[in-house]
C-alpha positions in Angstrom: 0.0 0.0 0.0 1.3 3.6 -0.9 0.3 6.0 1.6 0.2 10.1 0.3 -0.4 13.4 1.8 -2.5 16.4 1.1 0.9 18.5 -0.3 -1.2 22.0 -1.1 -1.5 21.4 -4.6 -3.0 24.5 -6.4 -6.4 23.6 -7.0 -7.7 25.4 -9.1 -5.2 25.1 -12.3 -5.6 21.0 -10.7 -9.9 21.3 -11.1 -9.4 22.3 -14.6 -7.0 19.5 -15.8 -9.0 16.4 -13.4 -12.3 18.2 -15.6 -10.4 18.1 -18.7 -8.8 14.6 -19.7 -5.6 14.6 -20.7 -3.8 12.9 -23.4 -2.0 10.4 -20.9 -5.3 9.5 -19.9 -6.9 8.6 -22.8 -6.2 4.7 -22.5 -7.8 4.2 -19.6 -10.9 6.6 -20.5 -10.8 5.1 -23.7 -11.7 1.6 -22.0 -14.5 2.7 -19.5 -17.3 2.5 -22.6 -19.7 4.6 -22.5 -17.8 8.0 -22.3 -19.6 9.8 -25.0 -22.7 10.5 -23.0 -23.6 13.9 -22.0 -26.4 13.1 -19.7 -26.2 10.9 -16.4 -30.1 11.1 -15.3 -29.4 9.1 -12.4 -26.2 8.3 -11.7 -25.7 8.3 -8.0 -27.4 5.4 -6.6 -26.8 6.1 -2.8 -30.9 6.7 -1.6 -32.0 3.5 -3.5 -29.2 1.7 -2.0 -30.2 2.7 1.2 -33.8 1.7 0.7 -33.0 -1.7 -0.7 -30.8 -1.7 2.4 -32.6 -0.9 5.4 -36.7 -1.1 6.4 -38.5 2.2 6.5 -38.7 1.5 10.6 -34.8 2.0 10.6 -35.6 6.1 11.5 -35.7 7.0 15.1 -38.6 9.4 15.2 -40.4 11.5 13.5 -41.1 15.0 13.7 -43.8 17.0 11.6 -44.6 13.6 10.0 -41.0 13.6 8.4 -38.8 10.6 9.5 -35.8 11.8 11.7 -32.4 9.3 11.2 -30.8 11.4 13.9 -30.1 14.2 16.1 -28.1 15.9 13.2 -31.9 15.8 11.2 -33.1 18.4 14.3 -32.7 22.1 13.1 -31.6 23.0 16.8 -28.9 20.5 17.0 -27.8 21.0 13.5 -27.4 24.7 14.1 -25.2 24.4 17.2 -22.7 23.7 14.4 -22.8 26.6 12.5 -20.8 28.7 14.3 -18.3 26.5 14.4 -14.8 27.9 13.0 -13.8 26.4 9.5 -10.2 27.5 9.8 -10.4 24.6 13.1 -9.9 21.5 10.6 -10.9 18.2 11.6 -8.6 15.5 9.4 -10.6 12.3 8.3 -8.7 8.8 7.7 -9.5 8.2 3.5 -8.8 4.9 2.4 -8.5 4.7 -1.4 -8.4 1.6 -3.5 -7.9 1.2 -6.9 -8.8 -1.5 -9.3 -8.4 -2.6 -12.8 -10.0 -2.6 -15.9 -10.7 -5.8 -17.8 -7.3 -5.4 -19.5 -5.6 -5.6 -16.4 -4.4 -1.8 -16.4 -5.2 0.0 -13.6 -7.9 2.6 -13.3 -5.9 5.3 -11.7 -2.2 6.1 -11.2 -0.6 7.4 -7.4 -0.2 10.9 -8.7 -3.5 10.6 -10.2 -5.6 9.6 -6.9 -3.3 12.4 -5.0 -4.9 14.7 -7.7 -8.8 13.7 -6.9 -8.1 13.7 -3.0 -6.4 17.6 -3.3 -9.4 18.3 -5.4 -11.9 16.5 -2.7 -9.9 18.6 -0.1 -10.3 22.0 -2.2 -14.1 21.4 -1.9 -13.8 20.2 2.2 -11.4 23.3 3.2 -14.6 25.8 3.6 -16.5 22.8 5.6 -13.2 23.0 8.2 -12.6 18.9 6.9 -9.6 17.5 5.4 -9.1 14.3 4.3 -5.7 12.0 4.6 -5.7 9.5 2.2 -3.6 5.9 1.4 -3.6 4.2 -1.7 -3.8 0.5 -2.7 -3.5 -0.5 -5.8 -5.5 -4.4 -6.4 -5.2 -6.5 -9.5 -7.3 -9.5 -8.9 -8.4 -11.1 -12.0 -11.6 -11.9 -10.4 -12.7 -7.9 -9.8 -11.5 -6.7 -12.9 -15.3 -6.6 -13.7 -17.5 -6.3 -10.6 -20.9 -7.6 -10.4 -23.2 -6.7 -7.5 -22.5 -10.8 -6.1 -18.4 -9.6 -6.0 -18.7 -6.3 -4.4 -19.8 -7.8 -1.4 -16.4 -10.1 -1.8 -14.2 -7.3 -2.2 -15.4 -4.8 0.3 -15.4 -7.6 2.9 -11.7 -8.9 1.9 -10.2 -5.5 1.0 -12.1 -2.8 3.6 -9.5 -1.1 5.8 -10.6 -0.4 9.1 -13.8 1.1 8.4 -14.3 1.7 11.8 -12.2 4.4 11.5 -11.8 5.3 7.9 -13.4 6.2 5.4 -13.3 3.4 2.2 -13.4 4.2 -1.6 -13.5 1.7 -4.4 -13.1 2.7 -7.9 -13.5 -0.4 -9.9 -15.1 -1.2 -13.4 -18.7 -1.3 -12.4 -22.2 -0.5 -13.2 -23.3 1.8 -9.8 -21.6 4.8 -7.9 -23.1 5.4 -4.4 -22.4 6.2 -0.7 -23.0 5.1 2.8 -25.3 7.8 4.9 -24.1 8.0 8.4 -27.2 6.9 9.7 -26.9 3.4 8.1 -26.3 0.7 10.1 -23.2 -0.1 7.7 -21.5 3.1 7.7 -18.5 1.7 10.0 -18.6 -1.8 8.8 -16.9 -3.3 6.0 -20.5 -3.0 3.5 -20.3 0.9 3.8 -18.2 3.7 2.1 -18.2 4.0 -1.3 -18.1 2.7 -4.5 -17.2 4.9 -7.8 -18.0 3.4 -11.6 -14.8 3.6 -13.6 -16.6 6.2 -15.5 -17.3 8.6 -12.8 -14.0 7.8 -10.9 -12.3 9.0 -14.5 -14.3 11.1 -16.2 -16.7 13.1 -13.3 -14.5 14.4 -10.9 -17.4 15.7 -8.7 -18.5 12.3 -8.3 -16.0 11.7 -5.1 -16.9 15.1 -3.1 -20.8 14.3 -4.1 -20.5 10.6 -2.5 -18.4 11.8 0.4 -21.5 14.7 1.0 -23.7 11.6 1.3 -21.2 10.1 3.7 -21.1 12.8 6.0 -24.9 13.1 6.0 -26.0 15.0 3.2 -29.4 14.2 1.0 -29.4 15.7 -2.7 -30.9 18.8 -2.6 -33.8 17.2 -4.9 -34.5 14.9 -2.1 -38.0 16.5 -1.4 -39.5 16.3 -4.7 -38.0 13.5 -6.4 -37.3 10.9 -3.8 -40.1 11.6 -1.5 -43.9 10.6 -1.9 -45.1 13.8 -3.9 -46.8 16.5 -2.3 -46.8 14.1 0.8 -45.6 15.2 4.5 -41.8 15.2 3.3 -42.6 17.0 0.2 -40.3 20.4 -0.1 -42.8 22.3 -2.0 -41.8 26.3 -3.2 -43.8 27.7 -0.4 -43.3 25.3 2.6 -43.2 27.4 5.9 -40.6 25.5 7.0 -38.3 23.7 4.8 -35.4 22.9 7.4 -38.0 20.1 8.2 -38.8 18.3 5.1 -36.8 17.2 1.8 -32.7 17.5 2.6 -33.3 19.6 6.1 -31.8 22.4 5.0 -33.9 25.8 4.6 -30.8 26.8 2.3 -31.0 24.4 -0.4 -34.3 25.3 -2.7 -36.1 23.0 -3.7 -36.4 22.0 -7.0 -36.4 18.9 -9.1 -33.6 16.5 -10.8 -31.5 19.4 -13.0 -29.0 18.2 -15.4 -27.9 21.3 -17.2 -25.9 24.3 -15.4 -29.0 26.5 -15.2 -32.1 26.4 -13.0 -35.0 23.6 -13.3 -37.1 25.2 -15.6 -41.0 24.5 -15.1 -43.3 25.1 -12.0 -44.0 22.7 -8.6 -46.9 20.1 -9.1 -48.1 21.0 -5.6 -47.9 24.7 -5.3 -48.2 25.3 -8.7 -45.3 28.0 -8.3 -42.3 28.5 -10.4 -39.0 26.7 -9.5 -36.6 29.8 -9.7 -33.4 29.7 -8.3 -32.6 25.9 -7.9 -28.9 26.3 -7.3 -26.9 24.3 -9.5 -23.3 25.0 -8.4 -24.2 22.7 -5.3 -21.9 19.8 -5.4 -24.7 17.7 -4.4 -26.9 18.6 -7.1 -26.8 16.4 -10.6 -25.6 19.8 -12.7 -22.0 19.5 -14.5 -19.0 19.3 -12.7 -18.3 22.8 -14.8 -20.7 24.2 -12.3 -20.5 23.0 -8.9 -18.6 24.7 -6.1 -20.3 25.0 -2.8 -21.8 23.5 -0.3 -24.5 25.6 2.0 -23.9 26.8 5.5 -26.6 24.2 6.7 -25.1 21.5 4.7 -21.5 22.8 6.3 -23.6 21.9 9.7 -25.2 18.9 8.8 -21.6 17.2 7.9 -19.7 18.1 10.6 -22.6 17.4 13.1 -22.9 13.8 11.2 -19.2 13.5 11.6 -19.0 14.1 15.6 -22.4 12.0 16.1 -21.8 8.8 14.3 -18.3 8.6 12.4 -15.9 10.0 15.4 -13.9 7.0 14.8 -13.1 8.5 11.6 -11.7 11.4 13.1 -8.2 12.0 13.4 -7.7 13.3 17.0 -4.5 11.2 17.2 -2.1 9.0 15.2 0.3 6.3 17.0 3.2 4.4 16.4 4.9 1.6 17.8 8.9 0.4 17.3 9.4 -2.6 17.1 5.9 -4.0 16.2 7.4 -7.2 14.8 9.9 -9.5 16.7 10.0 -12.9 18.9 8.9 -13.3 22.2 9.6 -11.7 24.0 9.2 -8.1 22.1 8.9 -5.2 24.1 7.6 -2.1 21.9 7.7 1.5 22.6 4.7 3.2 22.0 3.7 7.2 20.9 1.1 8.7 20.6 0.9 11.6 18.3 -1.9 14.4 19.2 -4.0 16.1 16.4 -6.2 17.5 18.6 -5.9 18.6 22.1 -5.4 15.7 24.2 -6.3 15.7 27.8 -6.4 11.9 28.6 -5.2 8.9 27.1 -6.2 5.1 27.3 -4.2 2.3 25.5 -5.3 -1.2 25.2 -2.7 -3.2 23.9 -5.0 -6.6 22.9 -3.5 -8.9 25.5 -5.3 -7.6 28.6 -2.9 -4.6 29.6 -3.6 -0.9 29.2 -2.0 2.2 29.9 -2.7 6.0 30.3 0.3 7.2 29.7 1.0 9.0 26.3 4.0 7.3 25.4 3.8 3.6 27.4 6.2 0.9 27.0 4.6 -2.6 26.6 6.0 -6.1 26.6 4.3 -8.7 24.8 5.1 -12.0 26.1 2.9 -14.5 24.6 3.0 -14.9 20.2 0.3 -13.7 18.3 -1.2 -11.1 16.8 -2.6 -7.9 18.8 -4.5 -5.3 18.2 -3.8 -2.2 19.5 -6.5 0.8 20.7 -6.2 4.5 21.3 -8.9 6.8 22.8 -8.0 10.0 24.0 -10.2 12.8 25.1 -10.3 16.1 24.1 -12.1 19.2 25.0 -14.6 18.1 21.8 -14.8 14.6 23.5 -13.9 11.3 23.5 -12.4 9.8 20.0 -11.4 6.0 19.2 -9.0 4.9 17.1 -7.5 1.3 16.9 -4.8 -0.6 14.6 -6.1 -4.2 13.7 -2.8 -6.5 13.3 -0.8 -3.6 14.5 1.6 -6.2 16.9 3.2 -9.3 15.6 5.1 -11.7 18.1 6.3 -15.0 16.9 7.7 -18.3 18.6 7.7 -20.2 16.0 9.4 -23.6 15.9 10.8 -26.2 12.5 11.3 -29.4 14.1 13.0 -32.8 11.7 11.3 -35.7 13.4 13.1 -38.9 13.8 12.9 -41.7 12.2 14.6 -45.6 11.4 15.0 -47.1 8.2 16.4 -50.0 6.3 19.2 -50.5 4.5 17.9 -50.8 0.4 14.3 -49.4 1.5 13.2 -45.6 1.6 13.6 -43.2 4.5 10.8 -40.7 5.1 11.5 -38.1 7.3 8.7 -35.5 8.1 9.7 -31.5 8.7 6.9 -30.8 11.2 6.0 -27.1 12.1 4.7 -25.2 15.0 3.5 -21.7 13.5 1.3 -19.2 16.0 1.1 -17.1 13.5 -0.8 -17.6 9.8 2.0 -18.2 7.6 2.2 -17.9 3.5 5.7 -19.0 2.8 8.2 -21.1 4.1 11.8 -21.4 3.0 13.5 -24.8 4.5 17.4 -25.5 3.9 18.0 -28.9 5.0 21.7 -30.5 5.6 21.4 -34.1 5.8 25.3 -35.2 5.7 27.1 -37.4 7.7 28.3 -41.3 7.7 24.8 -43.1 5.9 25.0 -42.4 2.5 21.0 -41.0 2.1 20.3 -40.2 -1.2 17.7 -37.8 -1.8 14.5 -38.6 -3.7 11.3 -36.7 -3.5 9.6 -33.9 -1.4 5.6 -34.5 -0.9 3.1 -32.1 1.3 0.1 -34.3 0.2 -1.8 -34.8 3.4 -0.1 -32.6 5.3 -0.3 -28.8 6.4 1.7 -28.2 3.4 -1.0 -28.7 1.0 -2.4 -25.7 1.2 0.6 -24.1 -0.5 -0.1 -23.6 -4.4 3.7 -23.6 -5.3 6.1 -25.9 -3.7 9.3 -26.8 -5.3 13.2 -27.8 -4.5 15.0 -24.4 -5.4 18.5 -25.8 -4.2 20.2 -29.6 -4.0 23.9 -30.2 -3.8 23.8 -34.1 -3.7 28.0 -34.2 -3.0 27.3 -32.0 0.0 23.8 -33.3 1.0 22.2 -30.1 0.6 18.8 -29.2 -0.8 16.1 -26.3 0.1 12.5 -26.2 -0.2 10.2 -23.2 -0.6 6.4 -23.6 -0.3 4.6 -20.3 -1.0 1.2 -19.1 -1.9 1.0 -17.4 -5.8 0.7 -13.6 -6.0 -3.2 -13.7 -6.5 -3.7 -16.7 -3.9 -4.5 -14.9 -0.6 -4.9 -18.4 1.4 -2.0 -18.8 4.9 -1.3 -22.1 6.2 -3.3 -21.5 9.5 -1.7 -21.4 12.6 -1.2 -24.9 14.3 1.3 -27.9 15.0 2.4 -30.7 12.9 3.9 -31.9 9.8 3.5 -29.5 6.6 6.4 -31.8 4.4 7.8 -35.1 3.8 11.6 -35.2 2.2 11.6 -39.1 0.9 15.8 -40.4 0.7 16.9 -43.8 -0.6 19.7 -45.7 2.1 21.2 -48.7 0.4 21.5 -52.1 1.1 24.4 -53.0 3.7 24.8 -49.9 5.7 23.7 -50.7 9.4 24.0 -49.0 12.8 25.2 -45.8 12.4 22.7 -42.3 11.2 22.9 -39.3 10.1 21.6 -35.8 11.6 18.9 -34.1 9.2 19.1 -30.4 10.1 17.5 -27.4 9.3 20.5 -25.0 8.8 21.9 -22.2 7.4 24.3 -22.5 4.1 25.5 -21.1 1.4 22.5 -18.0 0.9 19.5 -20.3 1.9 18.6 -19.7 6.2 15.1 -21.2 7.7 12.5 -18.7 7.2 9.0 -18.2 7.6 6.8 -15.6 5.8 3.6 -14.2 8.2 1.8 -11.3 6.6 3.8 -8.8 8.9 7.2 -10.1 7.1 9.7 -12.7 7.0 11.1 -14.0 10.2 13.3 -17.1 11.4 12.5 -19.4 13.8 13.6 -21.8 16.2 15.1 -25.2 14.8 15.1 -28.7 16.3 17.2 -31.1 13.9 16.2 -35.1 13.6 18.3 -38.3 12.8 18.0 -40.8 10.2 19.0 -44.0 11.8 19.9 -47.1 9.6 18.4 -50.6 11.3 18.1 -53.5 9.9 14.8 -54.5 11.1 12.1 -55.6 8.4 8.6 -57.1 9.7 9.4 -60.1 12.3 12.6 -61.1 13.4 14.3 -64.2 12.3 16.8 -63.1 9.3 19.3 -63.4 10.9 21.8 -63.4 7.9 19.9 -60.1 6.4 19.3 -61.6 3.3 17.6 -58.6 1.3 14.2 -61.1 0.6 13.8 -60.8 3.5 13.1 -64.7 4.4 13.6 -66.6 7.4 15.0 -70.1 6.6 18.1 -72.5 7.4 20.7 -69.7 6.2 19.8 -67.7 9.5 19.6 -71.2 11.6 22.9 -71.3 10.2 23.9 -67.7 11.3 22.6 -68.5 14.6 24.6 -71.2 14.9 27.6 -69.8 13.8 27.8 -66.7 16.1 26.3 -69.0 19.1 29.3 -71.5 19.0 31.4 -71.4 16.1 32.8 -68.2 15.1 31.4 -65.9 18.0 31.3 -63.4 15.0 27.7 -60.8 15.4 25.0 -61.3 13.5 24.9 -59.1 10.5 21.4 -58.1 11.9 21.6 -58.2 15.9 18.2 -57.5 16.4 16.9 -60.0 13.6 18.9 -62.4 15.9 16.4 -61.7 19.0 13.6 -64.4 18.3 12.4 -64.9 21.5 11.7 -61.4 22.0 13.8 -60.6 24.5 13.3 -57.4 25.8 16.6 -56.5 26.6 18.0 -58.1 23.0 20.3 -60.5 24.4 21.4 -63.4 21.4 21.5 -66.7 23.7 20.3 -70.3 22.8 16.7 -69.6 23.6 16.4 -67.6 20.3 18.4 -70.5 18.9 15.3 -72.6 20.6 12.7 -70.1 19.1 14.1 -70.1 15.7 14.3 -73.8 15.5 10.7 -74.0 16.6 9.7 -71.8 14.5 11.1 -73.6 11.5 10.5 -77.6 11.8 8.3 -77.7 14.9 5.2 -75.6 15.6 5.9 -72.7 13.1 4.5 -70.4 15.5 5.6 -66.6 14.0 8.3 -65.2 15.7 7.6 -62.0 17.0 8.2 -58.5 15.9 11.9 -57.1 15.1 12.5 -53.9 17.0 
């Protein structure tokens, strides 16, 4: 993500080229289709949104026999915002994200969004808000073309904390609308907003319109075109009391959906009196973006009163930072908050249990995991919450080689077992196998193991003379799926050990050489863990005991009487296979003559099986 100031950009020489489209931007215009048009009859969709959304009982009250959504809908409350100093600015968290056209090429470019926040910011400076905006930039295949079933699946995966920020999508769709305050979504990942590719591009207006509805504005045609007409909510020419019907604001005329730079022409149905002024240059009217330029005193009131009722978590009273926020157990972080506003108190919680109300706290995190942290400070306008999801990464994270036997001319499996707290989405494992058993490297599987989940797996290093090889399992660049967090094997590294080698083993570690080191990847960043190394022990045990001679088929038959024999009173020399020797089970492995007994028996007597080699 690319994160940009407002830098003071001269607006208005900006206004004219964001309303004028450049050459450079001709092959993205040139892709968003219907650009000709001249006419967008109804192109903002936030109030039929809404009503799809939300049940006509969702108002609180109603006064006058107009439905109330909130104190901010009272002319008395309203108006205890009006003399409220616009040179005081209050700085709003904008989260911007940018999608693709089918093609692949992005909608917008970083200088480009910078561009369409300075002009959002131009519009906001007399309303005393400011908006701080970050940019990501999101090229899923998927969203290059958004149907109403996907927008759900990309707010929900890609909203930033819309708790306290404000979220824009510009994506190659059919709709542009906004969240109202008052909606039950406005701080949850279905609110914000969403901006066609067309209006994002080509209709500059559009964003300072949407964020208007955001911060509680109606369109100043509310009361005649998206009210019952002539009902109680009606905002006829003559009504003695228009702060209480249509948009609540006296200071907006009323008039009906305009598309032109001029007034409506044509008379109200109800009072049968001419429109007149109708004010086009208001940004939330449908008029040319040419033309608008202002936003009312009462609409001034109505956003910030919205803004301090229901989106204070949007406000930026204070920032914070943290060093280090990513480390092992255990990581102590220094913390600091950064006042915007006036700060009087302070109250951390740092997401394991502790808290602090101190500005600058120091914090020990002593358990892995992922914490969020909380600010809210108060000021002399109040209380204000902020909070960083993820914004504390601690890991313990352990590779462990588990041990294991095999024999001589059969394959050794040897599991690389992993115990993650955190959700991981790569893992980089160098493994140094060398030492007196000649293992042979074969094969690498995660089938049926925590592994799996990994779309690309593959051996990116083997030195066979020095034992050496490395394995990296990773997700794709489009494949957003971690191996969870959990315990237990995630890969299996198959060797061959030949025939003849016996009793000795080699270590398997997971170790450093050459440019290769253990590593996992979390989403906070690569980090390595703690390594436990395994042995591959050769033994010569196969099924039962009783080949005593280690014949490689594996059959028991006069040869390992023979053996027996030999070792027992002969030669004295050991068996080539001690433990295939051990037919009577003893549990402490001693050869004598009751295995000689067993073996015998075994052979021309009961042919009872002898029992398991171990």
């Amino acid at each position: 993500m690319h994160r940009f100031g407002w830098h003071g950009i001269s607006v208005p020489v900006l206004a004219v080229s964001l309303l004028m489209p450049t050459a450079s931007r001709e092959a993205q215009i040139a892709e968003t289709g219907d650009l000709a048009r001249t006419e967008r009859d109804d192109w903002c969709q936030t109030e039929r949104q809404y009503r799809q959304n939300n049940s006509p009982e969702a108002a609180d009250a109603t006064m006058d026999g107009c439905p109330l959504e909130g104190p901010c809908d009272d002319p008395a409350t309203r108006d205890l915002w009006l003399a409220c100093d616009s040179t005081d600015i209050t700085y709003i968290r904008l989260n911007i994200h940018i999608l693709t056209f089918p093609s692949g090429y992005p909608l917008d470019t970083e200088s480009g969004v910078a561009g369409k926040v300075a002009l959002l910011n131009h519009f906001f400076q007399p309303v005393g808000i400011q908006l701080v905006h970050a940019a990501e930039f999101i090229d899923r295949e998927e969203w290059r073309v958004i149907s109403g079933g996907e927008l759900g699946d990309l707010k929900r995966e890609t909203a930033i904390a819309p708790a306290y920020s404000l979220n824009v999508w510009a994506a190659y769709y059919d709709l542009t609308y906004g969240t109202y305050p008052w909606d039950y979504n406005a701080t949850n990942w279905p609110g914000g907003i969403i901006l066609s590719s067309v209006n994002w591009l080509h209709y500059p207006m559009s964003l300072p319109h949407e964020v208007g509805h955001c911060l509680g504005l109606y369109h100043p045609f509310y009361g005649v075109d998206e009210v019952v007409n002539c009902g109680e909510c009606y905002e006829s020419v003559d009504h003695p009391d228009r702060d209480r019907v249509g948009d609540f604001c006296a200071d907006t005329p009323p008039g009906p959906r305009h598309i032109q730079c001029g007034n409506a022409p044509g008379s109200d149905l109800c009072s049968e009196l001419p429109w007149g002024y109708t004010m086009p240059e208001n940004i939330m009217s449908y008029a040319p973006d040419s033309c608008q330029f202002l936003f009312t005193d009462q609409q001034i009131s109505r956003m910030r009163c919205w803004l301090f009722d229901r989106l204070r978590g949007w406000v930026m009273a204070t920032e914070f930072s943290g060093e280090p926020t990513f480390g092992g157990t255990p990581l102590k972080v220094q913390f600091h908050g950064e006042p915007i506003k006036e700060v009087t108190e302070w109250s951390w919680e740092f997401g394991d249990g502790s808290v602090s109300t101190v500005s600058d706290p120091m914090h020990t995190y002593h358990q892995p995991g992922v914490y969020n942290v909380a600010l809210d400070v108060n000021t002399p306008e109040g209380w204000f919450p902020y909070a960083k999801e993820g914004f504390v990464t601690v890991h313990a994270d352990t590779i462990m080689v588990v041990n294991t036997m095999a024999n001589p001319g059969e394959s050794a499996r040897v599991d690389i077992s992993i115990r993650n707290f955190l959700p991981v989405r790569a893992i980089c494992l160098p493994v140094v196998y060398d030492g007196p058993l000649p293992l042979e490297f074969v094969s690498f599987s995660s089938e049926g193991l925590r592994g799996d989940c990994f779309a690309d797996a593959g051996v990116v290093s083997r030195n066979d003379a020095l034992r050496q090889l490395t394995l990296l399992l990773r997700h794709t660049a489009t494949d957003t799926v971690y191996m969870p967090a959990g315990d237990g094997p995630v890969v299996s590294i198959h060797f061959d050990l030949p025939y003849g080698v016996t009793g000795t083993q080699n270590t398997v570690a997971i170790a450093d050489y050459g440019i290769f080191s253990p590593e996992l990847e979390a989403a906070a960043g690569k980090y390595e863990p703690a390594t436990i190394s395994g042995v591959v022990e050769a033994t010569c045990c196969r099924g039962s005991a009783g080949n005593v001679n280690n014949d490689t088929s594996d059959i028991t038959d006069i040869g390992d009487l023979t053996a027996l024999i030999d070792f027992l009173f002969i030669s004295f020399s050991p068996p080539r296979c001690a433990p295939e020797a051990n037919c009577d089970g003893d549990p402490l492995g001693v050869i004598d003559v009751g295995d000689l007994t067993r073996l015998i028996d075994f052979l021309f007597v009961s042919q009872e099986p002898l029992p398991p080699c171990s």
